[in-house]
Backbone as JSON, one array per atom type, in Angstrom:
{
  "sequence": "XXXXXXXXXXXXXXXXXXXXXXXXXXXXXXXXXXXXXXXXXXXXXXXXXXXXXX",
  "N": [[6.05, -47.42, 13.02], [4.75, -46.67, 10.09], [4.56, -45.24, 7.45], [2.29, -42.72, 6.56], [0.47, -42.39, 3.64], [-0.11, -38.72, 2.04], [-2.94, -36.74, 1.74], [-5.01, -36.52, -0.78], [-4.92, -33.87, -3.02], [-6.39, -30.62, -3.82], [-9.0, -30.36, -6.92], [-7.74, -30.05, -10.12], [-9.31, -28.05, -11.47], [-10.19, -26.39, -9.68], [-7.55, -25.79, -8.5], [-6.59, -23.86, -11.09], [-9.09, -22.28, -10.97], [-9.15, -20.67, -8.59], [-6.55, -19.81, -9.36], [-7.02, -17.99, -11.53], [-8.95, -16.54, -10.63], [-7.41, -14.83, -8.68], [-5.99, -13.54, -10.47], [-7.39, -12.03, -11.73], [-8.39, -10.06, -9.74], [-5.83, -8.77, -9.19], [-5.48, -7.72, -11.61], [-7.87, -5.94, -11.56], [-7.33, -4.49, -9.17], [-4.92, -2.88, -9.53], [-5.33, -2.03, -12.14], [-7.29, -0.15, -10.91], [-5.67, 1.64, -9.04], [-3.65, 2.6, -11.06], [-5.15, 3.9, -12.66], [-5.94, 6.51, -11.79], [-7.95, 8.64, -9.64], [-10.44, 9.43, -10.71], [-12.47, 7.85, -12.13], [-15.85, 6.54, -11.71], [-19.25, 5.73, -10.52], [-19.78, 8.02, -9.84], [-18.87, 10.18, -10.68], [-20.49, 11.0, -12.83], [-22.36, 12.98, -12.08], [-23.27, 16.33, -11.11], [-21.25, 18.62, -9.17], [-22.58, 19.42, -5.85], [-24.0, 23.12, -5.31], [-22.65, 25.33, -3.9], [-23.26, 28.27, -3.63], [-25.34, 30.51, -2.36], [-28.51, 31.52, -4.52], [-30.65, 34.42, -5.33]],
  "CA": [[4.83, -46.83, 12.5], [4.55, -46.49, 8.31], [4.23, -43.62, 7.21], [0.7, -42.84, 6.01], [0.31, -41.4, 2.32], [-0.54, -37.29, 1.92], [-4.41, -36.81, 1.33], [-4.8, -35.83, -2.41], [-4.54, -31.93, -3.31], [-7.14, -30.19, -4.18], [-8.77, -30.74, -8.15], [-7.0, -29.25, -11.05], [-10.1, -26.92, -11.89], [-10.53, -25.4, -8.23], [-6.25, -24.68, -8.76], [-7.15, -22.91, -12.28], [-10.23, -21.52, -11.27], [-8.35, -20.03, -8.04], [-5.58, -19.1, -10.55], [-7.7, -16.82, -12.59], [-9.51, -15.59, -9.9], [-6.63, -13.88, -8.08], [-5.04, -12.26, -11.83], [-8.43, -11.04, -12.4], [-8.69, -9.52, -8.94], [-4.86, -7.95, -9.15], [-5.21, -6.63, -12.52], [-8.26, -4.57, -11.53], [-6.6, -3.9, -8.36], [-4.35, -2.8, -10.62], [-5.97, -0.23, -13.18], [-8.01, 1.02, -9.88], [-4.88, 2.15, -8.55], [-2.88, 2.95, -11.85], [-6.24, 4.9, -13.64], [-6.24, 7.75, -10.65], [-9.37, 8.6, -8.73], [-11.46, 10.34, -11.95], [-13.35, 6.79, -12.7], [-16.34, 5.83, -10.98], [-20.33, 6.49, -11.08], [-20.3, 10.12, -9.09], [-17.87, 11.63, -11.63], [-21.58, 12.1, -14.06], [-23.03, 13.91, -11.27], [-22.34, 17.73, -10.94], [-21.21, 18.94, -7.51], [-23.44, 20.06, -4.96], [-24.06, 24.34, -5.86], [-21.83, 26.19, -3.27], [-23.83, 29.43, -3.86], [-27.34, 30.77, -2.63], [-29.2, 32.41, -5.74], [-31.62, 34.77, -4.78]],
  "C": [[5.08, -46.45, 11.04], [4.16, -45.6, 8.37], [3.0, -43.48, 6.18], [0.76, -41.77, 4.12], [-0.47, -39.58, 2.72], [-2.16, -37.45, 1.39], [-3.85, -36.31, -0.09], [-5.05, -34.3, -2.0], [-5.54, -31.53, -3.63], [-7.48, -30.48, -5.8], [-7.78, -29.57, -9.07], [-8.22, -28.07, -11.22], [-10.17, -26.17, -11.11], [-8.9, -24.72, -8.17], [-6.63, -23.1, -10.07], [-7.65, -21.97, -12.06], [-9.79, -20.15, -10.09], [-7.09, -19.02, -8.85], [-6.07, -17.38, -11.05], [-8.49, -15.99, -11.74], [-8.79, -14.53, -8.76], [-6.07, -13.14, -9.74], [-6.27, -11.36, -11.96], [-8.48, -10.13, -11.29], [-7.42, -8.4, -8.54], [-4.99, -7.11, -10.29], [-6.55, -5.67, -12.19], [-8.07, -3.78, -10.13], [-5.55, -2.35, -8.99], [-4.48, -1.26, -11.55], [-6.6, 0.31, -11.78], [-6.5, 2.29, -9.03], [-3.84, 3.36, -9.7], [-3.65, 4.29, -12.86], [-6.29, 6.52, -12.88], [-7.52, 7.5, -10.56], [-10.57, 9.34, -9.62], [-12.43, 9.26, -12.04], [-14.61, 6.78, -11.48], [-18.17, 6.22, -11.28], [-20.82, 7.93, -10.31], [-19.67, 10.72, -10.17], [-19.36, 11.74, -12.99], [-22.14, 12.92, -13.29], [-22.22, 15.02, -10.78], [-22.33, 17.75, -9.14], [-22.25, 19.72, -6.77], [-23.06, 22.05, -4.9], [-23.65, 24.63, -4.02], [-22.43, 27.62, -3.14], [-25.09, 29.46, -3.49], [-27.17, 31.75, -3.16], [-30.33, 32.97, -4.77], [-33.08, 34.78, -5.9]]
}
Protein backbone atom coordinates (compact mmCIF):
# COMPACT_ATOMS: atom_id res chain seq x y z
CA UNK A 1 0.00 0.00 0.00
CA UNK A 2 1.85 3.66 -0.99
CA UNK A 3 1.74 5.85 1.17
CA UNK A 4 -0.76 8.63 0.40
CA UNK A 5 0.59 12.37 0.51
CA UNK A 6 -0.50 14.73 3.83
CA UNK A 7 -3.56 17.03 2.86
CA UNK A 8 -2.11 20.63 2.54
CA UNK A 9 -1.97 22.84 5.88
CA UNK A 10 -3.98 25.34 6.37
CA UNK A 11 -3.27 29.02 4.20
CA UNK A 12 -0.49 31.24 5.27
CA UNK A 13 -3.03 34.17 6.15
CA UNK A 14 -5.47 32.00 8.43
CA UNK A 15 -1.65 30.93 10.30
CA UNK A 16 -0.88 34.89 10.59
CA UNK A 17 -4.20 35.93 11.16
CA UNK A 18 -4.45 33.13 14.03
CA UNK A 19 -0.95 34.38 15.03
CA UNK A 20 -2.02 37.85 15.82
CA UNK A 21 -5.10 36.93 17.13
CA UNK A 22 -3.81 34.94 20.12
CA UNK A 23 -0.78 37.99 21.01
CA UNK A 24 -3.54 40.37 20.86
CA UNK A 25 -5.73 38.29 23.15
CA UNK A 26 -2.59 37.49 25.73
CA UNK A 27 -1.36 40.91 25.83
CA UNK A 28 -4.74 42.23 27.00
CA UNK A 29 -5.03 39.23 29.05
CA UNK A 30 -2.12 40.57 30.11
CA UNK A 31 -2.55 44.38 31.17
CA UNK A 32 -6.13 43.07 32.60
CA UNK A 33 -4.30 41.13 35.01
CA UNK A 34 -1.03 43.31 35.42
CA UNK A 35 -3.24 46.96 35.58
CA UNK A 36 -5.16 45.70 39.02
CA UNK A 37 -8.91 45.80 39.34
CA UNK A 38 -9.29 50.00 39.32
CA UNK A 39 -10.03 49.95 35.29
CA UNK A 40 -13.31 49.41 33.96
CA UNK A 41 -16.74 51.44 33.25
CA UNK A 42 -18.23 51.29 37.12
CA UNK A 43 -15.08 52.96 38.52
CA UNK A 44 -17.06 56.67 37.06
CA UNK A 45 -19.96 55.76 39.03
CA UNK A 46 -20.07 56.76 42.80
CA UNK A 47 -21.02 54.00 45.24
CA UNK A 48 -24.37 53.32 46.28
CA UNK A 49 -25.03 56.05 49.68
CA UNK A 50 -24.71 53.78 52.81
CA UNK A 51 -26.55 56.42 54.92
CA UNK A 52 -30.35 57.44 55.37
CA UNK A 53 -30.58 61.41 55.36
CA UNK A 54 -33.44 62.61 56.99
Amino acid sequence: MPDQPAPPGPPRWVKILATLTLTVLLLVLAVKLLSGGQHGPMRHFSPPATEDHP
